[in-house]
C-alpha positions in Angstrom: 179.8 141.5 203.5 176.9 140.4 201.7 175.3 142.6 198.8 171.9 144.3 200.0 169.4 143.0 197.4 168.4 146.1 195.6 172.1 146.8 194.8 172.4 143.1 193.1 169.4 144.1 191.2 170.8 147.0 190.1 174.4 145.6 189.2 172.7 143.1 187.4 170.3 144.8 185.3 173.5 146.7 184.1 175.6 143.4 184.0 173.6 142.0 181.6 173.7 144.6 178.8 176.9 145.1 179.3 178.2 141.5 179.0 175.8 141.5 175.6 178.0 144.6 174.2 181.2 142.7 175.2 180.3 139.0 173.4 181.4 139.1 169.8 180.0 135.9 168.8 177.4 137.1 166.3 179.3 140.0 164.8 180.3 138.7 162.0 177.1 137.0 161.3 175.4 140.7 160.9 178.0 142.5 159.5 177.5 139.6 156.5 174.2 140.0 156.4 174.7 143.9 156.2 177.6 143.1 153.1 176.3 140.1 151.1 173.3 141.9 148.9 176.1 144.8 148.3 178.9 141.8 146.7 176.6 140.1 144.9 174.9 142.9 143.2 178.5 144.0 142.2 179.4 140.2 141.0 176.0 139.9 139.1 176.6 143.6 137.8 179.9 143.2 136.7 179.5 140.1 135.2 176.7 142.1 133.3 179.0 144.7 132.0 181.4 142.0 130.5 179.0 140.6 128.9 177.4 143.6 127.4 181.2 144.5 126.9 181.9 141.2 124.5 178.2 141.5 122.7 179.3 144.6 121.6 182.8 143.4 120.3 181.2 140.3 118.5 178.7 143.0 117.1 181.9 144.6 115.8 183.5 141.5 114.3 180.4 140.5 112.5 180.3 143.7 110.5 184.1 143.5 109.5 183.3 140.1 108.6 180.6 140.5 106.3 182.3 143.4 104.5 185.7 141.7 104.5 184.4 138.6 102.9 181.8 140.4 100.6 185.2 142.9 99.4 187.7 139.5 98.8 185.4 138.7 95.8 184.2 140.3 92.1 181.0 139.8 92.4 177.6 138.3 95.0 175.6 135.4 93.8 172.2 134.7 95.8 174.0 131.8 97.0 177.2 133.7 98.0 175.3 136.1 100.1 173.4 132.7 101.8 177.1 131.5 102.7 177.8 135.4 104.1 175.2 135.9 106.3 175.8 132.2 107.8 179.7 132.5 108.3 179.1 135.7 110.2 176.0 134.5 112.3 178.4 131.8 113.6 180.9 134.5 114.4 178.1 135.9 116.8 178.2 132.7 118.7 177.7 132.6 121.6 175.3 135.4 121.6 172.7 133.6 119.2 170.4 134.8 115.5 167.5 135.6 117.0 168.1 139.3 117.9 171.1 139.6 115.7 170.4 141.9 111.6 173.4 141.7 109.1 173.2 144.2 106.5 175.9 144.6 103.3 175.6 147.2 101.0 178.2 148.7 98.1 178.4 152.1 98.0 179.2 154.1 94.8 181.2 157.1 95.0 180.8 159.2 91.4 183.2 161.2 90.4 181.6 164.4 92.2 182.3 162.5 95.8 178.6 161.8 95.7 178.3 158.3 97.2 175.5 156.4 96.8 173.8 152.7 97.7 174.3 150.6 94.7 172.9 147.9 95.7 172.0 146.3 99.3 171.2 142.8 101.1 170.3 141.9 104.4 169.2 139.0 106.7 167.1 140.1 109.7 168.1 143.7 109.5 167.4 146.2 107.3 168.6 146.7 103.8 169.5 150.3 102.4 167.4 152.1 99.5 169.5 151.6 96.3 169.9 155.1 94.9 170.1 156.8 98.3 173.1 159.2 99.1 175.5 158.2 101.8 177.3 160.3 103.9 181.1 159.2 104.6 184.3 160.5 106.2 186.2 162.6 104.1 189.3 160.3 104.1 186.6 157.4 102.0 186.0 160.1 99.3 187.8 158.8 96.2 185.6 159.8 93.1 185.4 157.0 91.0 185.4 154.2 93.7 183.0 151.6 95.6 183.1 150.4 99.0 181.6 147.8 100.7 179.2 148.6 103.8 179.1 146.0 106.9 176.4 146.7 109.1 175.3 145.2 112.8 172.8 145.7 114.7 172.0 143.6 117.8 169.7 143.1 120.9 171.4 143.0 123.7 169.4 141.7 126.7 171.0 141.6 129.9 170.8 138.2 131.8 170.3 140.0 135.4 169.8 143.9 134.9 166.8 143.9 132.1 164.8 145.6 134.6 167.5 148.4 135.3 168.4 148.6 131.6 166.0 147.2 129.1 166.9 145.9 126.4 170.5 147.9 124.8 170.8 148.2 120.7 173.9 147.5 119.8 174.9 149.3 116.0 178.4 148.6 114.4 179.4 149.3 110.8 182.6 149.5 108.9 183.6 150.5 105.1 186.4 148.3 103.0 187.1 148.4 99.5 187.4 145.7 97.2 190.3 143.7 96.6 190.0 141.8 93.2 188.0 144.1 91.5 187.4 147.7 91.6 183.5 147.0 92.2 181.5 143.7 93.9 178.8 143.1 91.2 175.4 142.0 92.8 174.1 139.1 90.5 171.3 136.9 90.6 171.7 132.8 90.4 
């Protein structure tokens, strides 16, 4: 028996939506649309924070280098302190010179404890004020002693997240004594 015509209507008006909810063809389509700004912001943000992550280690090494080289000898020519500052910029690589200051100081602990900056140079940082007091651990308080002071500073800015962030200021700085002699003389060439 044939279907009266206002029943086919009405099957089909609810056939139709019904036959939509049942086809999965485009599901996947939308759920990737839904997903794919979510994983990349996580890939771009992670690759961010390693980045970030090794900029701050290489600010770390170029400290230690600077003092470590700067305490191997008895004394700092002009042209020693050029050959410094340029063996430690090329530790910085890849992260460039332009937003990268290298400061080395030697610090002069007097037989009170008192430490303070003997003398100080720098390339595209800032240099200490000789004669100013330094504060230190207690464990680096030998009276009668001299360290040498490594000093970092960098400007990190992130490739993707600058305008989540701005611009992060990396700081590093580590004390080693001298090796050959018991001070690093600063002389002039």
């Amino acid at each position: 028996m044939p279907m009266p015509k206002l029943q086919e209507r009405f099957v089909s008006i609810f056939a139709k939506p019904l036959a939509f909810a049942k086809d999965h063809r485009g599901v996947s389509a939308v759920e990737f649309a839904i997903i794919a700004p979510l994983m990349v912001s996580l890939y771009l943000g992670g690759v961010e924070v390693s980045d970030a992550v090794a900029a701050s280690r290489k600010t770390t090494i170029v400290a230690r280098t600077v003092a470590d080289l700067v305490a191997q000898d008895s004394k700092l020519t002009n042209a020693g302190k050029d050959d410094v500052m340029n063996a430690a910029k090329l530790v910085a690589t890849p992260y460039g010179n332009v937003n990268l200051g290298i400061t080395v100081s030697s610090i002069k602990i007097d037989n009170t404890g008192i430490a303070k900056v003997e003398w100080s140079d720098t390339k595209d940082g800032k240099a200490l004020t000789v004669g100013s007091t330094v504060t230190l651990d207690k464990a680096l308080v030998v009276p009668n002693t001299w360290l040498i002071l490594g000093e970092t500073t960098y400007k990190y800015v992130p490739t993707f997240g600058e305008g989540i962030t701005g611009t992060i200021y990396l700081y590093d700085k580590i004390y080693m004594r001298p090796r050959i002699s018991p001070n690093v003389q600063r002389t002039a060439t």
